[in-house]
TORNULUM-121594 format. One line per 10 residues: number of its first residue (from 1); their letters; for each residue x, y, z negated of C-alpha. Coordinates in nm, 2 decimals, always signed. Each point is the difference from the previous one (the first is absolute). Layout:
! residues N
NUM = A = X,Y,Z; ...
END
This chain:
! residues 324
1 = XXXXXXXXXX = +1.81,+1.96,-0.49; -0.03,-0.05,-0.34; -0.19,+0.30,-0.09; -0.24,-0.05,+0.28; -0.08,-0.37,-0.09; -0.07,+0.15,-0.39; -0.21,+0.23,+0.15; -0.23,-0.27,+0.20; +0.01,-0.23,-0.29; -0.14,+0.30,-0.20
11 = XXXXXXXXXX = -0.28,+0.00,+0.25; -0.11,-0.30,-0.02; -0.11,-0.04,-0.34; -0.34,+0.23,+0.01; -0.07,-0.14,+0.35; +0.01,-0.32,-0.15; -0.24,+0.10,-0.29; -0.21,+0.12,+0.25; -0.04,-0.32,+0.21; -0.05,-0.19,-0.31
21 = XXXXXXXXXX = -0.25,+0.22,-0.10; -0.20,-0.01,+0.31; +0.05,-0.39,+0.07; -0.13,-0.03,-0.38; -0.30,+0.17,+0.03; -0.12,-0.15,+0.39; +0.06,-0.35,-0.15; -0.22,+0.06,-0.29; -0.24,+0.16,+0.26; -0.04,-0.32,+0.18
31 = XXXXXXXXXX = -0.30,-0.24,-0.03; +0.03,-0.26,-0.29; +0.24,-0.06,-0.30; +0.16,-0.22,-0.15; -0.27,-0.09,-0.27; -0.25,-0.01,+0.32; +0.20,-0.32,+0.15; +0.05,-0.16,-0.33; -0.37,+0.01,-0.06; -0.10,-0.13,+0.35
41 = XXXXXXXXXX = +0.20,-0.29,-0.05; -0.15,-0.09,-0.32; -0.33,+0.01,-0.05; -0.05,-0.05,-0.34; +0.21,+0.32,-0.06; -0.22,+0.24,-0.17; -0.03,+0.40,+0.00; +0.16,-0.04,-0.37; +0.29,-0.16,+0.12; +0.05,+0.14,+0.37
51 = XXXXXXXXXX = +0.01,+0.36,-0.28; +0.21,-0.16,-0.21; +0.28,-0.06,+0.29; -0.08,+0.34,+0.15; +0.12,+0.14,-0.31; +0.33,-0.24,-0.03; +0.10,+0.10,+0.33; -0.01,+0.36,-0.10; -0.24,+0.09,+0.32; -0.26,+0.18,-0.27
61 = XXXXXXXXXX = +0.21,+0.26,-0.02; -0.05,+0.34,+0.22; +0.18,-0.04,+0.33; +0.30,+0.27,-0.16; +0.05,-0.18,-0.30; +0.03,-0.34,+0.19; +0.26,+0.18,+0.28; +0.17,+0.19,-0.32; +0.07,-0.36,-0.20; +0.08,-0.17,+0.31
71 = XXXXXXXXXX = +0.28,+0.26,+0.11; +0.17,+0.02,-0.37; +0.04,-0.37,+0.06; +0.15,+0.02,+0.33; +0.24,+0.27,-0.09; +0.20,-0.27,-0.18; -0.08,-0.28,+0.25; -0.28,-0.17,-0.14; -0.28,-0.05,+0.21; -0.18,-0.19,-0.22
81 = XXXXXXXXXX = -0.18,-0.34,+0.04; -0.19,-0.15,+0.23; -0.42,-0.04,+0.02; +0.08,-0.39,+0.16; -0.12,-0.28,-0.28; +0.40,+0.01,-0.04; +0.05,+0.33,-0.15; +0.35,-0.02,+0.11; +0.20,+0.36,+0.05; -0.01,+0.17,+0.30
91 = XXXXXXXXXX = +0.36,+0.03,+0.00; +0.06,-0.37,-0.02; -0.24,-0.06,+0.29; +0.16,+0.24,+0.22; +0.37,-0.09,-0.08; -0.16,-0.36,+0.04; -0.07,+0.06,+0.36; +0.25,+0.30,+0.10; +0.30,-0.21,+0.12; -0.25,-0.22,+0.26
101 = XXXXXXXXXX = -0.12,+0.36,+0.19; +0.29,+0.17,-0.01; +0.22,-0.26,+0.14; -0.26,-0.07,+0.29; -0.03,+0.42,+0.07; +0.38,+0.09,-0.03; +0.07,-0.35,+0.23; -0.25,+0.12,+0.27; +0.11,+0.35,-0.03; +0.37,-0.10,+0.07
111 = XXXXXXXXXX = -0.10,-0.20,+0.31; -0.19,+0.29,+0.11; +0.29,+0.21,-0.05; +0.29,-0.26,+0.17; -0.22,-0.06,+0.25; -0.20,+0.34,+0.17; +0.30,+0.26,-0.05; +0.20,-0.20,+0.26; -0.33,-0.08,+0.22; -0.06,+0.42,-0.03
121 = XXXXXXXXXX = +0.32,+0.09,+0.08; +0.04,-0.21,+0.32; -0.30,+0.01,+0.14; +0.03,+0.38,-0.03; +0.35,+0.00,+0.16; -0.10,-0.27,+0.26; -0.36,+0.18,+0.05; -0.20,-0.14,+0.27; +0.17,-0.36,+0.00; -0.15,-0.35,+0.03
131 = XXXXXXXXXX = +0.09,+0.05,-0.42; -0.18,+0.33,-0.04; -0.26,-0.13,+0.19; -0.01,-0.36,-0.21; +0.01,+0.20,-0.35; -0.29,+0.25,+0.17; -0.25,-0.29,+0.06; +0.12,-0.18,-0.39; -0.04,+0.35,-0.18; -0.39,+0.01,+0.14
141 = XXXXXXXXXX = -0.04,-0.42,-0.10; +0.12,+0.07,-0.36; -0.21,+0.31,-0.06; -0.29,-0.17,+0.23; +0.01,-0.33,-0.23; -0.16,-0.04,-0.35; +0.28,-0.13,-0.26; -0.29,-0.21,-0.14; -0.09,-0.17,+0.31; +0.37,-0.03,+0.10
151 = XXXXXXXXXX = +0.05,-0.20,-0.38; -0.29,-0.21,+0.05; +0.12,-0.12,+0.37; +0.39,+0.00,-0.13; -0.14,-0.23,-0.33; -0.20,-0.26,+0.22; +0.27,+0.00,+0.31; +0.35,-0.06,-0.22; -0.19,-0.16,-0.40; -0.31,-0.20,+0.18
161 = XXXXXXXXXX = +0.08,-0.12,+0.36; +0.43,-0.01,-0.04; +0.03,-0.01,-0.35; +0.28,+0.18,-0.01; -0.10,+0.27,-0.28; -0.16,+0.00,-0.32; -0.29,+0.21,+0.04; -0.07,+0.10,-0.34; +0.19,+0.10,-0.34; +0.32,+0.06,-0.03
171 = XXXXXXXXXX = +0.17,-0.34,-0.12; -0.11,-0.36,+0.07; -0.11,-0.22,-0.30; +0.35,-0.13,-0.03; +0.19,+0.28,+0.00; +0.14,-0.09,-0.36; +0.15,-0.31,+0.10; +0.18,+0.15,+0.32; +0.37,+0.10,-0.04; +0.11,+0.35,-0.01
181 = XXXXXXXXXX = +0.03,+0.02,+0.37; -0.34,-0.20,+0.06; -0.19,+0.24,-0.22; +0.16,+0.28,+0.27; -0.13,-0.16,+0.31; -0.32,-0.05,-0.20; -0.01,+0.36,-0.10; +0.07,+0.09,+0.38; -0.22,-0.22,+0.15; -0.33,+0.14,-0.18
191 = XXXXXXXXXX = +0.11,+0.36,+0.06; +0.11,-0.04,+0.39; -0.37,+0.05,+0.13; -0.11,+0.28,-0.26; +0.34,+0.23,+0.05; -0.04,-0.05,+0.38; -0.33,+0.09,+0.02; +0.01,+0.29,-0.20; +0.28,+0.13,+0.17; -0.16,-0.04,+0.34
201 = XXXXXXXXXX = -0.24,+0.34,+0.01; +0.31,+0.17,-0.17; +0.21,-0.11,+0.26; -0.18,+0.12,+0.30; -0.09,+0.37,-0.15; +0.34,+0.02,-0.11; +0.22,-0.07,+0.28; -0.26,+0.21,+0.27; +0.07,+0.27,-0.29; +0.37,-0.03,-0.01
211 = XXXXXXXXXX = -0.02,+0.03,+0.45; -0.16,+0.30,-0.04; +0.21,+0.19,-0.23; +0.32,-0.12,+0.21; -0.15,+0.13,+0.30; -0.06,+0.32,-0.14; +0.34,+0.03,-0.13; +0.25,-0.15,+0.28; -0.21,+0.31,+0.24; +0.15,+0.24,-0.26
221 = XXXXXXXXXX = +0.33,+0.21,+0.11; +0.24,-0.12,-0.25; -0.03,-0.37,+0.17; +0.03,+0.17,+0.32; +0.32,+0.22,-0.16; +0.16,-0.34,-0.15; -0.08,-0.20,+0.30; +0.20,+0.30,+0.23; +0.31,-0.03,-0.21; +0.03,-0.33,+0.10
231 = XXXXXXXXXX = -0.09,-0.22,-0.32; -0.05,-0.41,+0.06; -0.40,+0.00,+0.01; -0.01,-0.24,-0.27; +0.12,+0.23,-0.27; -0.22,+0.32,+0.17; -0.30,-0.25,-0.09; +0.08,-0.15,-0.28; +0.19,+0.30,-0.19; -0.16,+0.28,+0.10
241 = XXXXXXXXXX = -0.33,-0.05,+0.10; -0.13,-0.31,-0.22; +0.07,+0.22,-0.34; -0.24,+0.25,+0.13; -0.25,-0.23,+0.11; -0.03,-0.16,-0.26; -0.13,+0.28,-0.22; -0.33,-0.04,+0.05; +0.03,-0.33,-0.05; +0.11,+0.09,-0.39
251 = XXXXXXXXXX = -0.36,+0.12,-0.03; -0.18,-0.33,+0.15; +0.22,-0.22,-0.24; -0.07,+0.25,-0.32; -0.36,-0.04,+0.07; +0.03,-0.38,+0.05; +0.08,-0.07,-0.37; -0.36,+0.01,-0.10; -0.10,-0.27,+0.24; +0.22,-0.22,-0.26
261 = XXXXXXXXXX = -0.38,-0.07,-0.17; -0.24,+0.12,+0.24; +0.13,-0.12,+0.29; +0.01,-0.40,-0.16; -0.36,-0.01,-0.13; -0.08,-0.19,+0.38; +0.31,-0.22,+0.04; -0.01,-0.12,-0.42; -0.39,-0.10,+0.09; +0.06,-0.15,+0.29
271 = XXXXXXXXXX = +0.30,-0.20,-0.11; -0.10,-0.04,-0.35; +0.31,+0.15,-0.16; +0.02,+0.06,-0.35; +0.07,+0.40,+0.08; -0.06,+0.35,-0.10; -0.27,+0.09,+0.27; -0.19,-0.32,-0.10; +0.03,+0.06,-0.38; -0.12,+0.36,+0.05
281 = XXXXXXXXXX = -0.28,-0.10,+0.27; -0.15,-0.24,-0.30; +0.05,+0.30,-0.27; -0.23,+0.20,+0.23; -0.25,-0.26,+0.05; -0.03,-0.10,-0.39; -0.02,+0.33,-0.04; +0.33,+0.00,-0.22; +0.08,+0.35,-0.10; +0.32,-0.01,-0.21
291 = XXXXXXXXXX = +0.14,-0.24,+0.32; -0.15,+0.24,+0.25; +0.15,+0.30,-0.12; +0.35,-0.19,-0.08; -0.02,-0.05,+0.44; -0.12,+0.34,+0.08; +0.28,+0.14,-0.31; +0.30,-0.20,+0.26; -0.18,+0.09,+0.32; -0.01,+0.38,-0.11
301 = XXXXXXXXXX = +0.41,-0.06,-0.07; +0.11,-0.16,+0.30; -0.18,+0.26,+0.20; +0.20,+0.29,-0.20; +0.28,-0.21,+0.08; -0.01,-0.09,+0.33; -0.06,+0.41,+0.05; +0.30,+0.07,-0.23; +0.24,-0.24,+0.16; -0.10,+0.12,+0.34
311 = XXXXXXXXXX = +0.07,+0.35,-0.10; +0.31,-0.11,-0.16; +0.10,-0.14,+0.37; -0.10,+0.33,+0.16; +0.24,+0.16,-0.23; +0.31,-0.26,+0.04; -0.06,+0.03,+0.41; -0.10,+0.40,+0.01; +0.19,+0.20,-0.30; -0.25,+0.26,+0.07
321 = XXXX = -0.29,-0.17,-0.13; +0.22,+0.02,-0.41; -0.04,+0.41,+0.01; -0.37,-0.02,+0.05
END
């Protein structure tokens, strides 16, 4: 195992490189800059100075020598500083805002988890039931309903007409004064709606995913084999067949690591939390290149290593997988 995971991690590096490289060039290939913005919003900049700020941000450089500078930095973890009227470091900004995404992500990804394996695995051993038929008709509303229009209708419903959420940020203006258990309800209270919601789509594609693979495998003739030697149901299920179902379910959660930024640009707008997918969604706006590529840099590494621990799962279920 151990040479196989040296091996992938060996792998990684020039793929890396290489999405780097590519990201870097298509964001400098997009309409406007940084010095464009600046000088829109003041008009008394001149051409002397909107040159004069080209050349601090290092952008009249050939595209190679910019990508060249910019990767030396990165290869000790500096991504350099930001093109906001800050000028903070990228690195602050995104450790700023890293704890706020990834607690809302890995919370919605553990609901999805608790809560569609068991509705996969009964439905599929209790096919055609007034529950298969419920979780049927739920799986089509959750991929038939847009999350945006769900938040807006959850946010009037339970923060406007019952008052019963906060509908925006991620504290309330007296969270200092709150004891330690106060600032916990607090906490929980502002990130009820957003985790839910999330978790919602992921929740119906997951469990309708999780039926189908137990269906495929409780037809197979080793359930039929353990089932004729007279083993209690329960552990034929949940011993034999769940392992092998959930293989390909490895794969879906590898590949849902990257959705830790992407996948909150809608719910940090719409809630107004202080997140990653909101800090990045600005970056692009503004035009911020050292912030841009500092997002694409950690998208580019949680997609490597949502791949990697999902081969890393195929290997600890199916020893085969390590001799490949």
């Amino acid at each position: 195992m151990i040479v196989y995971l040296l091996k992938r991690l060996a792998g990684m590096v020039p793929l890396l490189i290489g999405i780097t490289f590519v990201s870097f060039v298509v964001m400098h290939l997009a309409p406007g800059s940084p010095t464009d913005l600046a000088a829109n919003l003041n008009p008394k900049m001149s051409e002397i100075a909107k040159e004069r700020l080209t050349k601090l941000y290092g952008l009249d450089q050939p595209l190679h020598v910019q990508y060249w500078r910019w990767l030396k930095r990165v290869a000790v973890l500096d991504f350099g500083r930001s093109f906001a009227p800050d000028g903070r470091p990228v690195i602050d900004k995104i450790l700023e805002r890293l704890p706020v995404t990834v607690t809302i992500n890995l919370l919605s990804l553990l609901l999805i988890l608790v809560v569609a394996i068991p509705i996969g695995v009964y439905s599929a051993t209790h096919r055609g039931s007034l529950f298969d038929q419920a979780t049927t008709v739920f799986v089509f509303v959750g991929f038939a309903t847009p999350t945006f229009w769900l938040a807006l209708l959850c946010m009037i419903l339970f923060g406007v007409q019952l008052g019963w959420l906060p509908i925006s940020g991620i504290k309330s203006l007296d969270h200092a004064q709150l004891t330690w258990w106060g600032q916990l309800w607090d906490y929980t209270r502002h990130l009820l709606l957003p985790v839910l919601l999330s978790a919602f789509a992921g929740l119906a594609g997951m469990s309708r995913y999780m039926r189908a693979n137990m269906l495929e495998v409780i037809r197979q003739d080793y359930i039929t084999t353990a089932r004729a030697k007279g083993l209690p149901e329960r552990v034929v299920i949940y011993r034999h067949a769940l392992r092998n179902a959930l293989m390909p379910v490895v794969t879906i959660l590898g590949l849902s690591v990257p959705g830790l930024i992407g996948g909150s640009v809608i719910f940090e707008s719409i809630f107004a939390i202080p997140g990653l997918g909101k800090l990045f969604y600005d970056a692009v706006m503004a035009r911020d290149y050292p912030l841009v590529m500092g997002g694409l840099v950690i998208g580019a590494v949680l997609t490597l290593l949502g791949n990697l621990l999902a081969d890393l799962g195929y290997a600890a279920v199916d020893p085969r997988v390590r001799t490949r």
